[in-house]
Biopython code that builds the backbone (N, CA, C, O; Angstrom):
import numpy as np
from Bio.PDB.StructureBuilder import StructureBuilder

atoms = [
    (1, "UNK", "N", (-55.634, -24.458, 15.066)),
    (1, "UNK", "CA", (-54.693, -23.376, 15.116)),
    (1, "UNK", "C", (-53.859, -23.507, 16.389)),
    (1, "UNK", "O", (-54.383, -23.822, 17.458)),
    (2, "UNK", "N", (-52.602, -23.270, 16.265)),
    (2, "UNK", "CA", (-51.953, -23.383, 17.520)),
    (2, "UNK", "C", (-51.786, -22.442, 18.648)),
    (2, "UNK", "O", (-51.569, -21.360, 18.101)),
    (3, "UNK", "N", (-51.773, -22.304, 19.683)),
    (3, "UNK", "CA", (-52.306, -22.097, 20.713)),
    (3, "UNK", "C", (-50.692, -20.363, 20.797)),
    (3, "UNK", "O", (-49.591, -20.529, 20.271)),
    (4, "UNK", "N", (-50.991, -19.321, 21.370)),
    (4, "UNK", "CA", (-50.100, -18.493, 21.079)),
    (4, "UNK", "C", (-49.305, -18.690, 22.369)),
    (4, "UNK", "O", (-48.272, -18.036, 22.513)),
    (5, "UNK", "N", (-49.692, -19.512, 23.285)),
    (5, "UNK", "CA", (-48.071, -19.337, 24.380)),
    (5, "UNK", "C", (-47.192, -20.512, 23.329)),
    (5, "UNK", "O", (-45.974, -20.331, 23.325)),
    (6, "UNK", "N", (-47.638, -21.521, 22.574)),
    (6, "UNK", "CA", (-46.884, -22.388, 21.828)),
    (6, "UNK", "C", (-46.013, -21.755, 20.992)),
    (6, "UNK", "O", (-44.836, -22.111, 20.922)),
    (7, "UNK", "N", (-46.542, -20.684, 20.227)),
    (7, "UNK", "CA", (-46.072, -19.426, 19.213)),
    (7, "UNK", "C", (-44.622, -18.833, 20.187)),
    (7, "UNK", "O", (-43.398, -18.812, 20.057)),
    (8, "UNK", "N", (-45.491, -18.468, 21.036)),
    (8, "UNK", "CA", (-44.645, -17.486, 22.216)),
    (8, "UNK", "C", (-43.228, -18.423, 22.509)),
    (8, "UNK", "O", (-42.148, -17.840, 22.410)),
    (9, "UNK", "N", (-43.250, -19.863, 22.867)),
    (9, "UNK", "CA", (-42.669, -20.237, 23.126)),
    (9, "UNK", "C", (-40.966, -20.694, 21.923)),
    (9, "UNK", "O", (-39.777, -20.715, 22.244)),
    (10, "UNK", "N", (-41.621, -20.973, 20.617)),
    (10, "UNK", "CA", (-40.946, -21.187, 19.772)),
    (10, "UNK", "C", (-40.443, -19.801, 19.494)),
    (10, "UNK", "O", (-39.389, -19.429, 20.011)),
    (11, "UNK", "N", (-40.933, -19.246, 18.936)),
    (11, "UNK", "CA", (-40.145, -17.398, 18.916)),
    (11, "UNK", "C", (-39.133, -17.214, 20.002)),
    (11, "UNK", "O", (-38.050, -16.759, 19.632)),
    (12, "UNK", "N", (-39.317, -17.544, 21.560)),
    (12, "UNK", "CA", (-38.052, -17.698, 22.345)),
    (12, "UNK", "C", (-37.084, -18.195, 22.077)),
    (12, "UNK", "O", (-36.028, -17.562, 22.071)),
    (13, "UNK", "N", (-37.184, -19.890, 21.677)),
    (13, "UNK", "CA", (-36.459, -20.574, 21.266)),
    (13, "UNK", "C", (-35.715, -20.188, 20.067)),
    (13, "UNK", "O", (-34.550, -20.562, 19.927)),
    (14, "UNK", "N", (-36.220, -19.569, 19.316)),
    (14, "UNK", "CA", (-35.443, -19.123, 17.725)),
    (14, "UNK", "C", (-34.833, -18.265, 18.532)),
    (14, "UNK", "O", (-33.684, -18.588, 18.835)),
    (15, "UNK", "N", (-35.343, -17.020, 19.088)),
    (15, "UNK", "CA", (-34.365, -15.995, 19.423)),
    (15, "UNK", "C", (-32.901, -16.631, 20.196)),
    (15, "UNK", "O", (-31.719, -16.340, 20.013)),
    (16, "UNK", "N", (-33.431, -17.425, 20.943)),
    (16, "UNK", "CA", (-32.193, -18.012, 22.000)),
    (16, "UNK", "C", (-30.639, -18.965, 20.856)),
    (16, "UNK", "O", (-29.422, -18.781, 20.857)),
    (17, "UNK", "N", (-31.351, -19.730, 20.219)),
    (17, "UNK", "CA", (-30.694, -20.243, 19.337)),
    (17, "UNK", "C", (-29.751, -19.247, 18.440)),
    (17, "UNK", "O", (-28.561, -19.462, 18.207)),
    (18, "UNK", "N", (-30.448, -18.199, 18.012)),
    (18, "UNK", "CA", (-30.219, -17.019, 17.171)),
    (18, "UNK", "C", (-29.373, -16.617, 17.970)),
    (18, "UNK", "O", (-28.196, -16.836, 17.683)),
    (19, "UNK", "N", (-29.640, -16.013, 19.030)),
    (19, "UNK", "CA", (-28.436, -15.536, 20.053)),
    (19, "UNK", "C", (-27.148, -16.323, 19.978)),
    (19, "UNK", "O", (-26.067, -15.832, 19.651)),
    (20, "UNK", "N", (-27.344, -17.540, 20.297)),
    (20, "UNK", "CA", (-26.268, -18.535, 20.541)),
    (20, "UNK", "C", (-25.478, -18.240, 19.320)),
    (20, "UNK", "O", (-24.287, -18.046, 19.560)),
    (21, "UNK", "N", (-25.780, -18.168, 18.245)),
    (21, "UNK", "CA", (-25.318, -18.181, 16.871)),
    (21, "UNK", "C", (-24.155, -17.186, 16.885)),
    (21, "UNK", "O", (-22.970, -17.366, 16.605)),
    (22, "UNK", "N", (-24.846, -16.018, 17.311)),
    (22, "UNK", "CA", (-24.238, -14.204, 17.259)),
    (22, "UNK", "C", (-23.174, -14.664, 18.109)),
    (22, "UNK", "O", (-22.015, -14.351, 17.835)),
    (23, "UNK", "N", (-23.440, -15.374, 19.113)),
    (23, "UNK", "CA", (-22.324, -15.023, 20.408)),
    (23, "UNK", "C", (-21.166, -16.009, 19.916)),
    (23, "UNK", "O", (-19.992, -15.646, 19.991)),
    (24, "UNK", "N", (-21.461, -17.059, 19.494)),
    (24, "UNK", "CA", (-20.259, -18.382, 18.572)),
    (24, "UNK", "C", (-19.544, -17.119, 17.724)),
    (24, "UNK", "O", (-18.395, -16.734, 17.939)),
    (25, "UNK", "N", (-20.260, -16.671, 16.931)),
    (25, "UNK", "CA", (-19.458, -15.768, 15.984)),
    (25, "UNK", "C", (-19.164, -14.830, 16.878)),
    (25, "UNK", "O", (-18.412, -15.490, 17.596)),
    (26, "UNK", "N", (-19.195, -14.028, 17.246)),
    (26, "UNK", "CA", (-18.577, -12.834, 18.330)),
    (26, "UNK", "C", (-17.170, -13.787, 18.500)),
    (26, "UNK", "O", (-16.062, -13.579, 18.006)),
    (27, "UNK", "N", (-17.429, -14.437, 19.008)),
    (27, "UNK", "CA", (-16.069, -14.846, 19.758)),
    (27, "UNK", "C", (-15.057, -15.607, 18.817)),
    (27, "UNK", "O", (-13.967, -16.001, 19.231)),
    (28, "UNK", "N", (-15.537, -15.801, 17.394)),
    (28, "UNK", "CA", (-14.796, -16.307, 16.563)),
    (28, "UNK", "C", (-14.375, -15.227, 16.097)),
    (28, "UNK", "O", (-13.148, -15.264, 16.000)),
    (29, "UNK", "N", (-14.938, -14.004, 15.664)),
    (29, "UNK", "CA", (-14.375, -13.106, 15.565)),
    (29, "UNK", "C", (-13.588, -12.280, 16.364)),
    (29, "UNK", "O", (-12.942, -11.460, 15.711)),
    (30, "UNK", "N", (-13.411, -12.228, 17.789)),
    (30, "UNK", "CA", (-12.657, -11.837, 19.045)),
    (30, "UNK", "C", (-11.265, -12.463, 18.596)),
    (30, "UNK", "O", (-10.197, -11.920, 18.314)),
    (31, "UNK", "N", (-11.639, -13.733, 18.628)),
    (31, "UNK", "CA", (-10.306, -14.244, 18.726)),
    (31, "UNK", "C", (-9.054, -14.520, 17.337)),
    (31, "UNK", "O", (-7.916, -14.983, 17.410)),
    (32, "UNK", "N", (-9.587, -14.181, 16.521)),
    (32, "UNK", "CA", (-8.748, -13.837, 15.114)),
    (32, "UNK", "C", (-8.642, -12.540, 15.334)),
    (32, "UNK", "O", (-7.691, -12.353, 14.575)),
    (33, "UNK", "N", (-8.853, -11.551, 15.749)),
    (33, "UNK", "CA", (-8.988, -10.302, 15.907)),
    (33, "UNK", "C", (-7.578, -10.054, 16.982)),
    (33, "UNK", "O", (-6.829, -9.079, 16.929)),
    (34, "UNK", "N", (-7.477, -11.106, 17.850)),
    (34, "UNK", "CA", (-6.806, -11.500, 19.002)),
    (34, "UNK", "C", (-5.841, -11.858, 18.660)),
    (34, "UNK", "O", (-4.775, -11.529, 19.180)),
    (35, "UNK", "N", (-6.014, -12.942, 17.303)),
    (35, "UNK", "CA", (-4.148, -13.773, 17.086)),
    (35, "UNK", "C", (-3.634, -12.322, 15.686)),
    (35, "UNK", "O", (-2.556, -12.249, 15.096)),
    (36, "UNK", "N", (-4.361, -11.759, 15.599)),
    (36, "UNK", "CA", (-3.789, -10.640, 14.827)),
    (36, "UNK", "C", (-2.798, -10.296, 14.986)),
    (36, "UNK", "O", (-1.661, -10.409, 14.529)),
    (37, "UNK", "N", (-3.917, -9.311, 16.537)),
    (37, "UNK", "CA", (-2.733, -8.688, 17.368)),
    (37, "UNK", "C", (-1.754, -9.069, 17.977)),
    (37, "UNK", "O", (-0.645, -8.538, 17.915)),
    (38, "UNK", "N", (-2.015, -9.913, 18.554)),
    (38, "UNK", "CA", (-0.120, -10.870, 18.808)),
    (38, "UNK", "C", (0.818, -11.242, 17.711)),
    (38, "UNK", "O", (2.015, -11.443, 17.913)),
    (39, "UNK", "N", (0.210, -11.335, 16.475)),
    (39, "UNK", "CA", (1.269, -12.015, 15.337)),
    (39, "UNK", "C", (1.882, -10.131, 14.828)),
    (39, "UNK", "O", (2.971, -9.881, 14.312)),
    (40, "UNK", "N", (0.809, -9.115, 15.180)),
    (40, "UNK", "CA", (1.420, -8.221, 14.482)),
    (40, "UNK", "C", (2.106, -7.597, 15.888)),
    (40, "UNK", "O", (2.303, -6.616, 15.171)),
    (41, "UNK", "N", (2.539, -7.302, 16.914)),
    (41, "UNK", "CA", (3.142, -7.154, 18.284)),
    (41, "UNK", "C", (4.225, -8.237, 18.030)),
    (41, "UNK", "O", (5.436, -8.162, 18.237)),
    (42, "UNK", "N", (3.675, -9.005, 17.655)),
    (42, "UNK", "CA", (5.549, -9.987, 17.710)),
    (42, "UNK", "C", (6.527, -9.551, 16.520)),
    (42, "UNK", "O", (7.707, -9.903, 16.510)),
    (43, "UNK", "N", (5.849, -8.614, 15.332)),
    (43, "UNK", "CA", (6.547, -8.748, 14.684)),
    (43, "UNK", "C", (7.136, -7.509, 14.615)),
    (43, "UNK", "O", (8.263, -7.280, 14.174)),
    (44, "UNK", "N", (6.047, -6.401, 15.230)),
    (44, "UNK", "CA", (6.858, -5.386, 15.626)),
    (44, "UNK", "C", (8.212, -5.245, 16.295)),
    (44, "UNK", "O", (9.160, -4.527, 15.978)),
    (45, "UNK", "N", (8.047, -6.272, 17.493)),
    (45, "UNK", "CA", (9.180, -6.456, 18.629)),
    (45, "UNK", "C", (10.440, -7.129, 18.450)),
    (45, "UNK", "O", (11.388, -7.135, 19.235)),
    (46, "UNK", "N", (10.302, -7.954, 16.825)),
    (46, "UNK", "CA", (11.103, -8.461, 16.445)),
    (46, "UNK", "C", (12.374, -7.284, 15.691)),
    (46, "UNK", "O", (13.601, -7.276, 15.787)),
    (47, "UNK", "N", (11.096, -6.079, 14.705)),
    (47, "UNK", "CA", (11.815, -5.296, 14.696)),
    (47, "UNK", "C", (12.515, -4.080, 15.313)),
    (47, "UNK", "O", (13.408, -3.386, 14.827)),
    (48, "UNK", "N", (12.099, -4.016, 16.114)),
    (48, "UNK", "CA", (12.302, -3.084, 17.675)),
    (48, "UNK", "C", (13.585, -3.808, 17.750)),
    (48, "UNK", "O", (14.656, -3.365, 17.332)),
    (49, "UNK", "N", (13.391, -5.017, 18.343)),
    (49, "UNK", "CA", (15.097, -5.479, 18.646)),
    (49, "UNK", "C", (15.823, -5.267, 17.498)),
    (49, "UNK", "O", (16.308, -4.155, 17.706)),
    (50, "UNK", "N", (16.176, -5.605, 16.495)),
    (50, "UNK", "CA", (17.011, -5.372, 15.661)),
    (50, "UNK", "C", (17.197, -3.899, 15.431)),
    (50, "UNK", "O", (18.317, -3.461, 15.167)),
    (51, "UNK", "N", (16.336, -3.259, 15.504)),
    (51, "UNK", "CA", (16.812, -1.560, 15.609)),
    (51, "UNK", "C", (17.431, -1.375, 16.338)),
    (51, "UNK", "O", (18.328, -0.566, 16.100)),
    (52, "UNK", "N", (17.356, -2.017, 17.726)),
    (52, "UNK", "CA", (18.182, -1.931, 18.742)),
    (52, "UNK", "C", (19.614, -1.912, 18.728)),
    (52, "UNK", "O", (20.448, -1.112, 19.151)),
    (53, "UNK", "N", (19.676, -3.056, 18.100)),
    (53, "UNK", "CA", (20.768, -4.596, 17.855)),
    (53, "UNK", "C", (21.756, -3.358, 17.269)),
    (53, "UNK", "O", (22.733, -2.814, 17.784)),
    (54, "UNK", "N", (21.049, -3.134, 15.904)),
    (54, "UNK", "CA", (22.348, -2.251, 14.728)),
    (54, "UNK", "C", (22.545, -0.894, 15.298)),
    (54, "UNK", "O", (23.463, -0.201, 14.859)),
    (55, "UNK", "N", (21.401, -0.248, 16.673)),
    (55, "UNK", "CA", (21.964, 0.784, 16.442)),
    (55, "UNK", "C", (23.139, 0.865, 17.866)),
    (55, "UNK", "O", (23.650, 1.980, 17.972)),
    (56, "UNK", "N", (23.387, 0.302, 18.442)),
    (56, "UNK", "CA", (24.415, -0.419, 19.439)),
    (56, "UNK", "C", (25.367, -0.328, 18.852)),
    (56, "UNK", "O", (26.248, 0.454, 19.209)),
    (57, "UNK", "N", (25.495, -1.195, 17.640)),
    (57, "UNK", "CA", (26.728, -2.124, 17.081)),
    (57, "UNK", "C", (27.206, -0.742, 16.022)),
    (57, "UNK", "O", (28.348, -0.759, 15.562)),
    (58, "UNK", "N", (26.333, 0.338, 15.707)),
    (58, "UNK", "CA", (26.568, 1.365, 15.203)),
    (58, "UNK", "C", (27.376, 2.661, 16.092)),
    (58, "UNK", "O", (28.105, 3.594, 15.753)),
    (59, "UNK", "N", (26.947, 2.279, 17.106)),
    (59, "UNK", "CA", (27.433, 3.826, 17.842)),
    (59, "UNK", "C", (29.365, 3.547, 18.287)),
    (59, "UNK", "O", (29.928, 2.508, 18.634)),
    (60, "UNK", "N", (29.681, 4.337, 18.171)),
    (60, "UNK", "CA", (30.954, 4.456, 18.157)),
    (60, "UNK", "C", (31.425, 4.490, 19.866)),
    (60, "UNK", "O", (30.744, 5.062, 20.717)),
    (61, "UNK", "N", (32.521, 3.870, 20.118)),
    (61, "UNK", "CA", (33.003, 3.267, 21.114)),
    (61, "UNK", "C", (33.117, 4.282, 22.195)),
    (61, "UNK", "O", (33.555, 5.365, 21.806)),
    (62, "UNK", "N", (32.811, 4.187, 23.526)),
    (62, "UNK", "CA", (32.733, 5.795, 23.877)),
    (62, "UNK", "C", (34.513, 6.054, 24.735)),
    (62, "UNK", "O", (35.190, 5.335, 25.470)),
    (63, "UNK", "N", (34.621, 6.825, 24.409)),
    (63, "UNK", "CA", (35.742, 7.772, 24.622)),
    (63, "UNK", "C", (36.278, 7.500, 26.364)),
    (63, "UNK", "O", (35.600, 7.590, 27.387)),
    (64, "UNK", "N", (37.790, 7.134, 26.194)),
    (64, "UNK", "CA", (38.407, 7.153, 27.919)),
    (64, "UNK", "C", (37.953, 8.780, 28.163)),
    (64, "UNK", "O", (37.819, 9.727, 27.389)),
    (65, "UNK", "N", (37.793, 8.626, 29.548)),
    (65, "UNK", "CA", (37.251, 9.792, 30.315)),
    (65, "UNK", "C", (38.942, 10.332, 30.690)),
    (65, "UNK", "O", (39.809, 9.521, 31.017)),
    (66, "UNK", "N", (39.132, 11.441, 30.603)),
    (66, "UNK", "CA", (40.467, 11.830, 30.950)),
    (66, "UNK", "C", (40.780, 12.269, 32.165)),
    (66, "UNK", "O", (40.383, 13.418, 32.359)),
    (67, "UNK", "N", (41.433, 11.705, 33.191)),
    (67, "UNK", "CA", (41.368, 12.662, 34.626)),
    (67, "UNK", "C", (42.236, 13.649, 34.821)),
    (67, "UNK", "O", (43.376, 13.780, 34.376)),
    (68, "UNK", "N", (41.403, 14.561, 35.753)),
    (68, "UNK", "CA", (41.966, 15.758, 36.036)),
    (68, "UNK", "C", (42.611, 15.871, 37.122)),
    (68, "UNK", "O", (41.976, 16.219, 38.118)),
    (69, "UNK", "N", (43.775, 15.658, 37.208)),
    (69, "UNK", "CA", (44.427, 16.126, 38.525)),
    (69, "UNK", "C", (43.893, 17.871, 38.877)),
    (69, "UNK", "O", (43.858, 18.965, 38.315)),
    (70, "UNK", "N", (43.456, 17.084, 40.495)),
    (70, "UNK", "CA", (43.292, 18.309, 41.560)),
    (70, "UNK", "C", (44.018, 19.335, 41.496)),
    (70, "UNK", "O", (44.413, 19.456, 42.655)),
    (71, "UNK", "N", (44.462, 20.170, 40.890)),
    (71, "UNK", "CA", (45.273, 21.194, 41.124)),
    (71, "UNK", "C", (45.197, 21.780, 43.053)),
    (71, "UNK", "O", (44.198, 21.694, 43.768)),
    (72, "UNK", "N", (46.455, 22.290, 43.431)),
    (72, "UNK", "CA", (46.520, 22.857, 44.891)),
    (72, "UNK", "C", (47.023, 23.933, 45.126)),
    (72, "UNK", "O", (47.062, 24.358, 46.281)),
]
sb = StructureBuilder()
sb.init_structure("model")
sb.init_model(0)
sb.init_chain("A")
sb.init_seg("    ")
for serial, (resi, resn, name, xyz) in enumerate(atoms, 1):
    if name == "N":
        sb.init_residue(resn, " ", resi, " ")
    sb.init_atom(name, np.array(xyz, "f"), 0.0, 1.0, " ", f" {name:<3s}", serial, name[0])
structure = sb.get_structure()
């Protein structure tokens, strides 16, 4: 029968391995999670500018300011 720090020892090892596993995926999942958010932020900003763009090219030209002579 095998000896239980041998037991003890392999059960570490699975857990550690096991860990390693979780943390590979954590971070594979971080980082698609990650190019999400930049692909959906760029595409927001793409439309942000163009709202911009038309509503500029929309607003009507602004008006000569008329001066007032000082009256005395």
């Amino acid at each position: 029968m095998a000896s239980s720090s041998a037991i003890d020892k392999a059960a570490a090892a699975f857990r550690k391995e096991e860990q390693k596993r979780e943390g590979q995926q954590a971070m594979t999942e971080y980082l698609a999670a990650r190019a999400a958010e930049e692909t959906k932020i760029a595409r927001l900003k793409a439309l942000r500018l163009a709202r911009d763009a038309a509503s500029v090219e929309a607003e009507p030209a602004p008006k000569a300011a008329r001066k007032l002579s000082a009256k005395k």
